[in-house]
TIFI-28218 format. One line per field, with one value per residue (C-alpha): residue number from 1; x, y, z. Coordinates in Angstrom, 3 decimals, always signed. Layout:
BEGIN
n	(NUM	...)
x	(X	...)
y	(Y	...)
z	(Z	...)
REM end
This chain:
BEGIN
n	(1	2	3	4	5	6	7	8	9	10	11	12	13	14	15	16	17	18	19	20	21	22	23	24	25	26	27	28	29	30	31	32	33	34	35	36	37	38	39	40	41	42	43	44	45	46	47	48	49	50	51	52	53	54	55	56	57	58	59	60	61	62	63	64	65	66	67	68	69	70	71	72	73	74	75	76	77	78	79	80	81	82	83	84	85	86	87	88	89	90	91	92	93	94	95	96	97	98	99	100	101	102	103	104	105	106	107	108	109	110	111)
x	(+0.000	+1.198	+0.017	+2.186	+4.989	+4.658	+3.894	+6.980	+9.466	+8.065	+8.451	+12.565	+13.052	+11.009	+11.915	+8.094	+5.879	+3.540	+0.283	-2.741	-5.366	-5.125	-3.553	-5.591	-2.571	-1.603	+1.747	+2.273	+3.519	+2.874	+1.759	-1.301	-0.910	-3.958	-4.913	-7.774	-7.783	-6.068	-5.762	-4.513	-3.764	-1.272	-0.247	+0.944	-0.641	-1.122	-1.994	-3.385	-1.852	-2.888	-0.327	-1.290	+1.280	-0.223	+1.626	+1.115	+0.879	+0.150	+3.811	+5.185	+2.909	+3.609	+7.312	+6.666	+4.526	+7.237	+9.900	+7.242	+7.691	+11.215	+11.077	+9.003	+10.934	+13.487	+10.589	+11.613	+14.379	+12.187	+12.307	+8.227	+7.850	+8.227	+7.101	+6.364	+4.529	+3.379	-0.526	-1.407	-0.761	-2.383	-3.571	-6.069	-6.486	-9.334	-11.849	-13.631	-10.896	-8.955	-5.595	-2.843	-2.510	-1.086	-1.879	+0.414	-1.317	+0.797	+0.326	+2.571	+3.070	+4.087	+4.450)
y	(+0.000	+2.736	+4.872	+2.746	+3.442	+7.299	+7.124	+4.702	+7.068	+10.213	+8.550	+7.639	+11.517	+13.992	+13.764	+13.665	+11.219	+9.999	+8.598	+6.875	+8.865	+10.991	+9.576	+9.153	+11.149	+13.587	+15.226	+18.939	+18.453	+15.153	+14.440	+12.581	+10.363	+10.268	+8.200	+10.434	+8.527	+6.391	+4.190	+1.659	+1.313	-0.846	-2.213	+0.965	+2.485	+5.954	+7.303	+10.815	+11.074	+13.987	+14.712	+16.922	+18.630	+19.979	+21.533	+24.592	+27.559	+28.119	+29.409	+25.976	+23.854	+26.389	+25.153	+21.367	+21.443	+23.139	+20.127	+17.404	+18.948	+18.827	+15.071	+14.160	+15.582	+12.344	+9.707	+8.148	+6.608	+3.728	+1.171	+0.786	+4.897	+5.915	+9.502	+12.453	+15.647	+18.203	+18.723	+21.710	+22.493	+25.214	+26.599	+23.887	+25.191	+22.683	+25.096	+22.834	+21.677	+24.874	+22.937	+24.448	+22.072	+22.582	+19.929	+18.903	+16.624	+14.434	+12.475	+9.073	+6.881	+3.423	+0.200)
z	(+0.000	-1.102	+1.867	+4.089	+1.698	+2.461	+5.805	+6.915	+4.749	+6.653	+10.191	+8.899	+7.587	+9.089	+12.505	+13.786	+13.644	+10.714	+11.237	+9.084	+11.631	+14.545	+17.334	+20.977	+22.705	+19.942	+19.838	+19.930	+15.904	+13.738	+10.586	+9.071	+5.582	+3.868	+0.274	-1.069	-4.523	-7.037	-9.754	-12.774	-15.974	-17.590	-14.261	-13.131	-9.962	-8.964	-5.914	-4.339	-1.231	+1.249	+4.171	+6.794	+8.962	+12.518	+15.144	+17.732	+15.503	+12.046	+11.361	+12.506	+11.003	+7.353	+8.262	+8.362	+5.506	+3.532	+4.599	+4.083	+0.538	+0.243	+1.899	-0.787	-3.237	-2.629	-2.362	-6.087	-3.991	-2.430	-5.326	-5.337	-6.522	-9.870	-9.782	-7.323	-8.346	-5.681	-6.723	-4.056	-0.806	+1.732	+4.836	+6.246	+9.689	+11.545	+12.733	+14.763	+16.823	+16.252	+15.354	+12.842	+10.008	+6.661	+3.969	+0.802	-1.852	-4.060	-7.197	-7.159	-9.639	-8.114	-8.456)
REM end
């Protein structure tokens, strides 16, 4: 899975921990990998992924999102990825709970 793939190479480089969903005890900063779509052809897979940086301000979590770019930048090393291009990323602030988040969304093509 493909979301496994992106969430295992975040937890080695980021320095903060990546998660599938929130965590009961979150941390003051961690990030959330998210598959919001995908698909096939010719045996090749490619994936949407969403990652959502969160941390105590908006100016941090503008920060993480910004290395969560350059980390991903390098993800073509892992032998399964084929292709990284940043789709969007923005200010995606969680008004309901009132946490900073950032979120970067990928397109990967993979194997």
């Amino acid at each position: 899975m493909i979301e496994k793939t992106v969430c295992d190479y975040l937890n080695d480089v980021m320095g903060l921990p990546a998660f599938w969903e929130k965590p009961e005890d979150m941390p003051e900063e961690f990030l959330i990998v998210e598959k919001t779509g995908g698909s096939v052809s010719d045996r090749i897979m490619s994936a949407t992924i969403a990652i959502q940086s969160y941390a105590g301000s908006m100016y941090r979590a503008a920060e993480i999102n910004e290395a969560v770019i350059s980390a991903m930048e390098n993800l073509t090393e892992m032998s399964e990825v084929s292709g990284v291009r940043l789709n969007s990323d923005y200010n995606f602030t969680d008004t309901t709970t009132k946490q900073y988040r950032y979120q970067a969304v990928f397109d990967i093509t993979h194997y």
